[in-house]
ROMI-653728 format. One record per residue (C-alpha): residue number from 1; residue in three letters; x, y, z. Coordinates in Angstrom, 3 decimals. Layout:
% residues N
   drenba   rotor          u          v          w
      NUM     ALA          X          Y          Z
...
//
This chain:
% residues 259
   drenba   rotor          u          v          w
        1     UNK    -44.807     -2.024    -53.324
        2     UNK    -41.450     -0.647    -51.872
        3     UNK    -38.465     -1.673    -54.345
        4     UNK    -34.808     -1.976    -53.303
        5     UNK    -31.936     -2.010    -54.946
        6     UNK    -28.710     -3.697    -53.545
        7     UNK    -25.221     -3.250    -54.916
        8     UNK    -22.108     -4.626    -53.275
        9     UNK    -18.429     -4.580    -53.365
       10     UNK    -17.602     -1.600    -55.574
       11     UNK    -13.682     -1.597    -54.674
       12     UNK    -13.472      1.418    -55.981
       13     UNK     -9.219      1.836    -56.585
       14     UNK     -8.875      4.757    -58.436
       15     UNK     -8.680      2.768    -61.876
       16     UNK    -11.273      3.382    -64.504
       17     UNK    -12.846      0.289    -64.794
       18     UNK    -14.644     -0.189    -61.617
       19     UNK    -15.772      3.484    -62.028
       20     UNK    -17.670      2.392    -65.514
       21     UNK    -18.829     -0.875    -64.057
       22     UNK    -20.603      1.063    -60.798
       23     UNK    -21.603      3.989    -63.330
       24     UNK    -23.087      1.698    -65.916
       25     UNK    -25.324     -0.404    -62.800
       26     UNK    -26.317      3.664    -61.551
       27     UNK    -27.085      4.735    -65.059
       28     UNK    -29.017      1.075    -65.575
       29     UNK    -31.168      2.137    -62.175
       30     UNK    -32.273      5.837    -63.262
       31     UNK    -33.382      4.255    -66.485
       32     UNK    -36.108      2.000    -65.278
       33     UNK    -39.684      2.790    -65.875
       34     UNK    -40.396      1.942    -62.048
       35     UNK    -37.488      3.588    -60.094
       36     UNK    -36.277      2.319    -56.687
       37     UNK    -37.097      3.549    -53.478
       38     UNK    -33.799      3.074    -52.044
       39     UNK    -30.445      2.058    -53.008
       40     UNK    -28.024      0.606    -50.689
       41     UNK    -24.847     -0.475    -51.446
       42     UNK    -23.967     -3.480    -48.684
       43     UNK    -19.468     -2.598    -48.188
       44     UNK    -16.606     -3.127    -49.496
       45     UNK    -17.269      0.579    -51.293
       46     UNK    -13.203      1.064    -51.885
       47     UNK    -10.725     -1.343    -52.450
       48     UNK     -8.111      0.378    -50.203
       49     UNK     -9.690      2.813    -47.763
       50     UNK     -8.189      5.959    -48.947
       51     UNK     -9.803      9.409    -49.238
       52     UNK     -9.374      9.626    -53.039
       53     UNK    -10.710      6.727    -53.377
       54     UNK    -14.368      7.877    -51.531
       55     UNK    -14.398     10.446    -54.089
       56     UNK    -14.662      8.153    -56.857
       57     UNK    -17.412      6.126    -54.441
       58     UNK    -19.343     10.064    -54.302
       59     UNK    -19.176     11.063    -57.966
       60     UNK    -20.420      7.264    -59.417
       61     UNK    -22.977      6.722    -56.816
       62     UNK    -25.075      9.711    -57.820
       63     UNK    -28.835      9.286    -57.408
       64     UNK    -31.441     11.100    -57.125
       65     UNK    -33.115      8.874    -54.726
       66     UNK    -31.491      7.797    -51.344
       67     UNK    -28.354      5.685    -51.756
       68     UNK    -27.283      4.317    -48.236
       69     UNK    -23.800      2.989    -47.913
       70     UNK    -22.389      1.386    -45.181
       71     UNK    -18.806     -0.020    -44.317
       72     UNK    -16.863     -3.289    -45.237
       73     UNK    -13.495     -4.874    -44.315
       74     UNK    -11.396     -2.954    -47.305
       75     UNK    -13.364      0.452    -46.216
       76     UNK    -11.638      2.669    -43.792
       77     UNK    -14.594      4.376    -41.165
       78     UNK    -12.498      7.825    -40.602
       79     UNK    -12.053      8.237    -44.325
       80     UNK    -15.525      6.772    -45.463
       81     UNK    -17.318      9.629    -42.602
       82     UNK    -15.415     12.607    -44.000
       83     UNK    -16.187     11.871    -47.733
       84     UNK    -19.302      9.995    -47.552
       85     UNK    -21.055     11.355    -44.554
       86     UNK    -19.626     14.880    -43.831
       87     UNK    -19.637     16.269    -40.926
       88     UNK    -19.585     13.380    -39.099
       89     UNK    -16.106     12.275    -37.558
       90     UNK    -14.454      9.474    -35.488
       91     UNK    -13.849      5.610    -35.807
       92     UNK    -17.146      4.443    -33.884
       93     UNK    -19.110      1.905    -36.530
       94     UNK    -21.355      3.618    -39.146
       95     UNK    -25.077      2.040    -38.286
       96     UNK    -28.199      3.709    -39.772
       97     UNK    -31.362      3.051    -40.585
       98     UNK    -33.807      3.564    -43.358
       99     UNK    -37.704      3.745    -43.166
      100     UNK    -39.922      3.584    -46.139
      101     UNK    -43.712      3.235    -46.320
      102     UNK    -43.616     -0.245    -43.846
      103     UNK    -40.473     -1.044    -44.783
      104     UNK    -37.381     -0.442    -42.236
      105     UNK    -33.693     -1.209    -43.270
      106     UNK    -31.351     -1.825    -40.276
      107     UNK    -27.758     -0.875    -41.484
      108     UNK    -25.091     -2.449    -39.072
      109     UNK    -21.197     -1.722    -39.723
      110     UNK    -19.701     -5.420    -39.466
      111     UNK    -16.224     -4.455    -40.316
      112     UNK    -13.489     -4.540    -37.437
      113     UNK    -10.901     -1.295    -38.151
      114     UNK     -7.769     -3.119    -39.585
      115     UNK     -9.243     -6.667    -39.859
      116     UNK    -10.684     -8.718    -42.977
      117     UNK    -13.478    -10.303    -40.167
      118     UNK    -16.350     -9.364    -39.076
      119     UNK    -17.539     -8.161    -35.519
      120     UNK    -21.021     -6.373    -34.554
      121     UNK    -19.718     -4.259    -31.550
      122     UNK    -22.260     -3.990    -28.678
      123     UNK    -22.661     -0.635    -29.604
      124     UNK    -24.216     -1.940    -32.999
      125     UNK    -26.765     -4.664    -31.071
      126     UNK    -27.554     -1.511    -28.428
      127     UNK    -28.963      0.172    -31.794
      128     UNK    -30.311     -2.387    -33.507
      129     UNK    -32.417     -3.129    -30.240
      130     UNK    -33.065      0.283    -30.083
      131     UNK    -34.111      0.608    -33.543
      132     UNK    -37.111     -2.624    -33.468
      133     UNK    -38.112     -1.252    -30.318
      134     UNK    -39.363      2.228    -31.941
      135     UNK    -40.394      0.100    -34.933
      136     UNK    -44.445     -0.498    -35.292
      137     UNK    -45.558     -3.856    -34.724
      138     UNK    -47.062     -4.352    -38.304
      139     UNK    -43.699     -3.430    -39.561
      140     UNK    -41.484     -5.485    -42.558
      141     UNK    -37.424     -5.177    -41.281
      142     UNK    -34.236     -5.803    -43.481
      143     UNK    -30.956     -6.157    -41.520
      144     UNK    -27.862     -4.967    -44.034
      145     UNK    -24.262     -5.624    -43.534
      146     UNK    -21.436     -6.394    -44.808
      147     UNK    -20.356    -10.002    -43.375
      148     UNK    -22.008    -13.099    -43.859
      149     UNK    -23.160    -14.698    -40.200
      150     UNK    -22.790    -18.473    -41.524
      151     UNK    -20.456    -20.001    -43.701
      152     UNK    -21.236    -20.142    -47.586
      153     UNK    -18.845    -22.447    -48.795
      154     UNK    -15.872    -20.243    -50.202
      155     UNK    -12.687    -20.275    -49.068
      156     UNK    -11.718    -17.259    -49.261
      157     UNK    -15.008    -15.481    -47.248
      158     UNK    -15.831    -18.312    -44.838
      159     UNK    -11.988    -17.863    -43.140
      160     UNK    -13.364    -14.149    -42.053
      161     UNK    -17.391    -14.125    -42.416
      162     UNK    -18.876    -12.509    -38.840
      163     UNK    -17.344    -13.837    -35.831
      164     UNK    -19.926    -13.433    -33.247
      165     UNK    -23.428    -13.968    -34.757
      166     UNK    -25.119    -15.712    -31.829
      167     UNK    -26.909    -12.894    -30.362
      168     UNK    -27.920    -11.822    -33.336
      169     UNK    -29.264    -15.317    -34.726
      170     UNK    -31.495    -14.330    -31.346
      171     UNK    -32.737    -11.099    -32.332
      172     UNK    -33.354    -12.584    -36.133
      173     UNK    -35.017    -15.398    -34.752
      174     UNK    -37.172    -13.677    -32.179
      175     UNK    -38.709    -10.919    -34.427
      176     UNK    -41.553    -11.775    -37.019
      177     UNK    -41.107     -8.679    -38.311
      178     UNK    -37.371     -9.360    -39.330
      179     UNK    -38.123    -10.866    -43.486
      180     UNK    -34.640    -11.429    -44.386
      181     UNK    -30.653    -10.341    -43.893
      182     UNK    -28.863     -9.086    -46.916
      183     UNK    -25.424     -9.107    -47.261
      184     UNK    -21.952     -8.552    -49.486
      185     UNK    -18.418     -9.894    -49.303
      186     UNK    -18.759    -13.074    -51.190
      187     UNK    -18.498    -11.515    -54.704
      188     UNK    -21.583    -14.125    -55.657
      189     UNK    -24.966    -14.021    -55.210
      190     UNK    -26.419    -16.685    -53.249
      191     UNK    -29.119    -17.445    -50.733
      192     UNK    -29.650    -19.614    -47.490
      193     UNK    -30.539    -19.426    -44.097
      194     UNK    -30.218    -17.872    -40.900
      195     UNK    -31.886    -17.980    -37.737
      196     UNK    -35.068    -19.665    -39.667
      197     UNK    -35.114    -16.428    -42.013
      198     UNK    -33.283    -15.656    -45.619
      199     UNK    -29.920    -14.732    -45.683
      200     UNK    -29.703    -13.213    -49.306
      201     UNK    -25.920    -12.267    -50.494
      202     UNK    -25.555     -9.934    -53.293
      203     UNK    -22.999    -10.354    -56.142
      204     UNK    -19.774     -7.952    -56.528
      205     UNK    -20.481     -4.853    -58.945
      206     UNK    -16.464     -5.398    -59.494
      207     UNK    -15.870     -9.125    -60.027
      208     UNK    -16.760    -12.460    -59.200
      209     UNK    -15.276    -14.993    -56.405
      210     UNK    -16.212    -18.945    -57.248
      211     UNK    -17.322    -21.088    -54.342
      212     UNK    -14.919    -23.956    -52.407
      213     UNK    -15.956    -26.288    -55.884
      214     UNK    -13.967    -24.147    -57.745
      215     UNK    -10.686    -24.166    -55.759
      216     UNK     -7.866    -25.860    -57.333
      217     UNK     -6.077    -26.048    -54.698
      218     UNK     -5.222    -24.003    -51.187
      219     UNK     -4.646    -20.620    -51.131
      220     UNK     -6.333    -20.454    -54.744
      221     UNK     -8.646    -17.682    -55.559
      222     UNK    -10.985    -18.363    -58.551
      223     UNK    -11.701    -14.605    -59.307
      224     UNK    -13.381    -13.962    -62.471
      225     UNK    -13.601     -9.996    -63.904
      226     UNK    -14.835    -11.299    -66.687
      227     UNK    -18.751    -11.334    -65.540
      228     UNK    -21.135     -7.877    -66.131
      229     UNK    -22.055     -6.809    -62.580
      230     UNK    -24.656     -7.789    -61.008
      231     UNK    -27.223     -6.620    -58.235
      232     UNK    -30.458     -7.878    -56.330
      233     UNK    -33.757     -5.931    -56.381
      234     UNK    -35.895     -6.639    -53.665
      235     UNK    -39.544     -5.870    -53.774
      236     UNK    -42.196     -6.169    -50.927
      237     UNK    -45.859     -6.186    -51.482
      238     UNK    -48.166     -6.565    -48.623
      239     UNK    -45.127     -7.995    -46.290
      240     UNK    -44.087    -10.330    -49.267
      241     UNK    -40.071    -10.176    -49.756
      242     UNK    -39.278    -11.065    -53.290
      243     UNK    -35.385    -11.025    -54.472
      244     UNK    -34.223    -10.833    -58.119
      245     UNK    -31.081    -11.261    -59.504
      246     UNK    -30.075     -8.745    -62.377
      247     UNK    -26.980     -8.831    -63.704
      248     UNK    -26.345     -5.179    -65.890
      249     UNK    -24.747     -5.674    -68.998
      250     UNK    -21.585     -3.544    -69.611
      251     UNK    -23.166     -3.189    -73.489
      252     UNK    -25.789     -1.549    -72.702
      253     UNK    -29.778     -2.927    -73.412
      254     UNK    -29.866     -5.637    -76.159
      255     UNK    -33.575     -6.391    -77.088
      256     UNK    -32.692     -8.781    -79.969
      257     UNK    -30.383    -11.411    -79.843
      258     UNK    -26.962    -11.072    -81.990
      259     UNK    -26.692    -13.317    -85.195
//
């Protein structure tokens, strides 16, 4: 079995409380009998894109197992690379990729420098081809990013989910080997489709955004901080994708229920 672990929109913002919620999900992770494989953590890492703010995103994500992070549309890509991946420079997107006993994780930087959209860049596709090209044929793939490619019935993420998801509704379609796409940005955990395949959104570690039901009325925002955070585990076994919803409560472990 290969286990992952996906956390999403940290907004880190230099304030305390977002710290304890992303350390209390980290601390909830090295705790488990069976560890992860992987962590990834799908954007929105700070809430403001500064380098201070990075630093807060270094020191709470500490794992002794991999933690991949890649970019959303409140993360800044110059100040994200010198923090988070040093020695690495520039503005071009942050895509990587992950391999781990069958299991390949395509990360794709969705975010658009200075916009709250999304946009894969050609340079992105170019490695994503690329990247299922060198992948075996009996091989289980995960595409990551940040943006939703359909709408998911907020009004506040639908206005600037990914703008150009055709082609890659293609690849999606077109691969066997492709078992689901995992995002962030909604700040709820939800699932649907894409291309034929699972599109599985994780919840916000920070706080929680309520769906188009629970608009009063335009320009609302039905943001809730009052939820624990919450992430997704995802387990394959023999090319079988399973997703869980966990939510971590801030508490701690309660076995027994209180009187």
């Amino acid at each position: 079995m290969v286990l992952l672990a996906q956390l999403s929109d940290t907004h880190f913002n230099m304030g305390a409380r977002n710290v304890e919620r992303a350390e209390r999900v980290m601390a909830f992770l090295a705790e488990l009998p069976q560890r992860p494989d992987v962590i990834i953590v799908t954007g929105d890492i700070a809430d403001e894109g500064d380098v201070e703010e990075y630093q807060q995103a270094r020191a709470a994500l500490t794992a002794d197992l991999p933690v991949l992070i890649l970019p959303g549309n409140h993360d800044d890509r110059a100040n994200m690379r010198s923090v988070l991946f040093p020695g690495s420079e520039g503005t071009a997107p942050i895509n990587q990729s992950y391999s781990v006993n069958g299991v390949t994780l395509a990360l794709l930087d969705s975010s658009i420098p200075g916009k709250p959209e999304g946009l894969l860049e050609d340079e992105t596709y170019e490695f994503l081809t690329d990247l299922l090209a060198a992948a075996p044929a009996d091989e289980v793939v995960l595409i990551a990013m940040h943006h939703p490619p359909v709408p998911v019935q907020s009004t506040v993420v639908d206005p600037i989910r990914l703008t150009n998801p055709e082609r890659l509704a293609e690849i999606v379609a077109g691969d066997d080997r492709i078992a689901a796409v995992l995002t962030g940005h909604v700040h709820a955990g939800l699932m649907t489709q894409f291309a034929g395949k699972p599109l599985i959104v994780a919840p916000s570690v920070s706080s929680t955004i309520g769906c188009e039901w629970e608009t009063a009325a335009p320009g609302h925002v039905p943001i809730d901080f009052a939820p624990d955070p919450s992430l997704i585990f995802h387990s394959i076994v023999d090319g079988r994708l399973l997703s869980m919803f966990r939510p971590i409560a801030m508490g701690g472990w309660l076995s027994e229920p209180a009187d």
